[in-house]
C-alpha positions in Angstrom: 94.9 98.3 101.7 95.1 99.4 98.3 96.3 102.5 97.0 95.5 102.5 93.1 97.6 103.9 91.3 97.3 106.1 88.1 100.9 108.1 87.6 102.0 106.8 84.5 102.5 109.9 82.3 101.3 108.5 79.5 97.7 107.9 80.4 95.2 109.1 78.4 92.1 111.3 80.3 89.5 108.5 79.1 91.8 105.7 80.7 92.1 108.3 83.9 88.4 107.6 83.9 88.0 104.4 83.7 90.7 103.7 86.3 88.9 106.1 88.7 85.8 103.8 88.0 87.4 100.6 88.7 88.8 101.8 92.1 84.9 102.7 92.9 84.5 99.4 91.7 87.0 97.5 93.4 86.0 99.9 96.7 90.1 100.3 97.2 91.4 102.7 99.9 92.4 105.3 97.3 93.1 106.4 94.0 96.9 108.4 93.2 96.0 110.2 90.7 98.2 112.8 88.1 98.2 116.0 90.1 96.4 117.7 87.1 93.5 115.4 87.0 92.9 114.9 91.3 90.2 117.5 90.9 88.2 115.2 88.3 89.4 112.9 90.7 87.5 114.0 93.7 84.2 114.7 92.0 84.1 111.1 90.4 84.6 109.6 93.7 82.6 112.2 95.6 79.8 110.2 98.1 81.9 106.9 97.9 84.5 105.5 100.4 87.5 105.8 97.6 89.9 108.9 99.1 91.4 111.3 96.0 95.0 111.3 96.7 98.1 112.6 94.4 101.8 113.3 94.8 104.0 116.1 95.8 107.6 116.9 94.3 107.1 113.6 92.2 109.1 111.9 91.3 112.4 113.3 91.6 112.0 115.0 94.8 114.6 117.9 94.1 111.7 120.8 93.6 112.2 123.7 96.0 109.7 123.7 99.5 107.8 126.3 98.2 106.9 124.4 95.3 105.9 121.3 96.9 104.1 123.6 99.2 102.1 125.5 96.3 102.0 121.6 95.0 100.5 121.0 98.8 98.1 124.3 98.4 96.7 123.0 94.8 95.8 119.5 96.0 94.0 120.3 99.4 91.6 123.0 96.6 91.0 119.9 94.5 89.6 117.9 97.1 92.8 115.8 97.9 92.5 113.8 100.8 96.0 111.9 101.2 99.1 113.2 99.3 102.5 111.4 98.4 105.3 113.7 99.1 108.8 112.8 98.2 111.8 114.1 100.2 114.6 116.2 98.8 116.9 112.2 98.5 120.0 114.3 97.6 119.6 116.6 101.0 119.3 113.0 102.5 122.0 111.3 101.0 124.2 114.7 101.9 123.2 114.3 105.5 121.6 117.4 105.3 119.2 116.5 108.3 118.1 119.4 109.7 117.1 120.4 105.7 115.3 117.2 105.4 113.1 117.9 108.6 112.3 121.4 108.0 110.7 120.5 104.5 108.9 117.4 105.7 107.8 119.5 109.0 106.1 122.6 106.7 104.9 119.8 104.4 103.0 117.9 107.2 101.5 121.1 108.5 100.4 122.5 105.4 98.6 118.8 104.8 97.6 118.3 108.5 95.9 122.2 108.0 94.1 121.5 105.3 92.7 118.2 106.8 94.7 115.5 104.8 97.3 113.0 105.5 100.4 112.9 103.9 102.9 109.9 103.2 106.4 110.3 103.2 107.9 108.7 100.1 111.9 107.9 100.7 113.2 106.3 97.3 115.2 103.8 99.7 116.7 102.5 96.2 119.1 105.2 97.1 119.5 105.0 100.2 121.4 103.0 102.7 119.7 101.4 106.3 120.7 104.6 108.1 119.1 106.9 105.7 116.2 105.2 106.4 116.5 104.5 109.9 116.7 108.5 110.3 114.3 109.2 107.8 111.5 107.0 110.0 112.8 108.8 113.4 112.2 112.2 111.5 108.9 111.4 110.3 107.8 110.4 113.4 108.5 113.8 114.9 107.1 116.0 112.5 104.1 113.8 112.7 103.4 112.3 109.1 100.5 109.5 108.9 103.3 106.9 106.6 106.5 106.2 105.6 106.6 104.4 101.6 109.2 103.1 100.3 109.2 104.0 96.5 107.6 106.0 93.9 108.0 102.9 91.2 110.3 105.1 89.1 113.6 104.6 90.6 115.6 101.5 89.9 114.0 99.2 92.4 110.9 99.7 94.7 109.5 97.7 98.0 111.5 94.5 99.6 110.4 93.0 102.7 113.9 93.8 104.1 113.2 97.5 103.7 109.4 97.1 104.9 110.2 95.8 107.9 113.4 97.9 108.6 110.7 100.8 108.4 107.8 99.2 110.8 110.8 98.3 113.3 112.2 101.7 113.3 108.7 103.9 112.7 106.7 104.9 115.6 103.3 102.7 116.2 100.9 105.8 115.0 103.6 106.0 111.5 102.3 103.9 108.9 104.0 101.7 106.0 103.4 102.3 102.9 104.6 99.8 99.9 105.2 101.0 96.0 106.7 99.6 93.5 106.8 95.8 92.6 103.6 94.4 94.8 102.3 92.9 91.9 100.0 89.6 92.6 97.9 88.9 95.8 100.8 86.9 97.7 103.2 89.3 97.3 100.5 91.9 99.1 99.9 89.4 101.6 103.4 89.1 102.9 103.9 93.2 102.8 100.7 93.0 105.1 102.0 90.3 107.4 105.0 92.4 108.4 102.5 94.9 109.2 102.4 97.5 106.0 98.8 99.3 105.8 99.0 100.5 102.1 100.3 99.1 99.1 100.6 101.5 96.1 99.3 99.5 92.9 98.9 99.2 89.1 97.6 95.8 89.1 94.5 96.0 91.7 91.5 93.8 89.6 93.9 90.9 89.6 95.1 90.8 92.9 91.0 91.2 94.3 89.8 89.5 91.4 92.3 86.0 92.6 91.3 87.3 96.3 87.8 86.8 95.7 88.2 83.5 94.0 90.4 82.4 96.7 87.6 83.3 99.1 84.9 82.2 97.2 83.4 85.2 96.3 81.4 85.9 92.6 83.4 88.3 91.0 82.8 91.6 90.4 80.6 93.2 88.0 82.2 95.0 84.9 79.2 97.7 85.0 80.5 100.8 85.9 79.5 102.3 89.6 77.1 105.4 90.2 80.1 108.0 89.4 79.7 110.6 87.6 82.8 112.6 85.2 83.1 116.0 85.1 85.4 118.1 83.1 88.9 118.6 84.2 
């Protein structure tokens, strides 16, 4: 379920690396990676079952369509395999609709073409139920693979009220993604009891590492897997 998550600005190419390393480890769904480094990205991860997945118009969401489409174009030549697109909230918050679908539609297609999926980051922190409502009735007509809630920068990120607002009012084939907040193994649990697919996390060894213990499982080894960096 995990989506691990390395966008914090800040990180260093070494600590890119080794969290790259620990998702191999770990055997997580994917790793969201800085845009600059998914192409390092991909060939670390290359031959294991960890997708290479980055963001789109992130975090803010305000850059033109043709930007997040070049953004689109850059990822699928790096070897992304899922990307995180945030919508244009102020288009959304002006009830600029048919604005809204149009960017999500070209940005679906240009993923879809190029053999990825694409999740459909809202920012619900500034948002109110019938932003979302919409934004889950237009994403299931354009045909992304997931809704998410957050990017983790805004003020606030997933809440189960919000989660399952969006699996009510999703179609069956939209996915749920959570980010921002799911931070120890219960709080993932609940997210996946209401029927979320993906959580978008910072803290994935603990949460596996108290899921193993919980289950009775050794632990996992520190030694780093079969992966091999190359230069960015």
């Amino acid at each position: 379920m995990i989506d691990h998550s390395l966008l914090n600005p800040a990180l260093t190419a070494r600590e890119l690396d080794e969290g790259c390393e620990l998702a191999a480890r770990y055997n997580v769904a994917s790793v969201c990676i800085l845009p600059y480094a998914l192409g390092r990205c991909a060939r670390m991860l290359a031959g294991s079952t960890v997708k290479a997945s980055t963001t789109i118009g992130f975090p803010h969401g305000g850059h033109a369509t043709s930007i997040k489409l070049a953004e689109v174009r850059q990822a699928l030549a790096d070897g992304g395999q899922e990307l995180d697109a945030v919508i244009n909230i102020g288009m959304a918050r002006s009830g600029d609709w048919n604005y809204v679908r149009e960017e999500l539609r070209a940005l679906t297609e240009a993923t879809h073409g190029g053999g990825a999926k694409i999740k459909v980051i809202f920012e619900n922190a500034y948002l109110n139920d019938e932003m979302k409502i919409r934004l889950c009735q237009i994403c299931g007509e354009i045909g992304a693979d997931w809704v998410k809630t957050s990017t983790g920068y805004a003020a606030a990120g997933a809440t189960l009220a919000d989660l399952e607002l969006m699996r009510k009012h999703s179609p069956p084939q939209v996915q749920v993604k959570a980010a921002g907040g799911i931070r120890d193994l219960d709080a993932l649990l609940a997210v996946r009891a209401i029927g979320v697919s993906r959580v978008g996390a910072t803290r994935t060894a603990s949460m596996l590492d108290e899921c193993r213990e919980r289950l009775g499982l050794a632990p996992i080894g520190q030694a780093a897997p079969a992966i091999t960096p190359a230069g960015y």
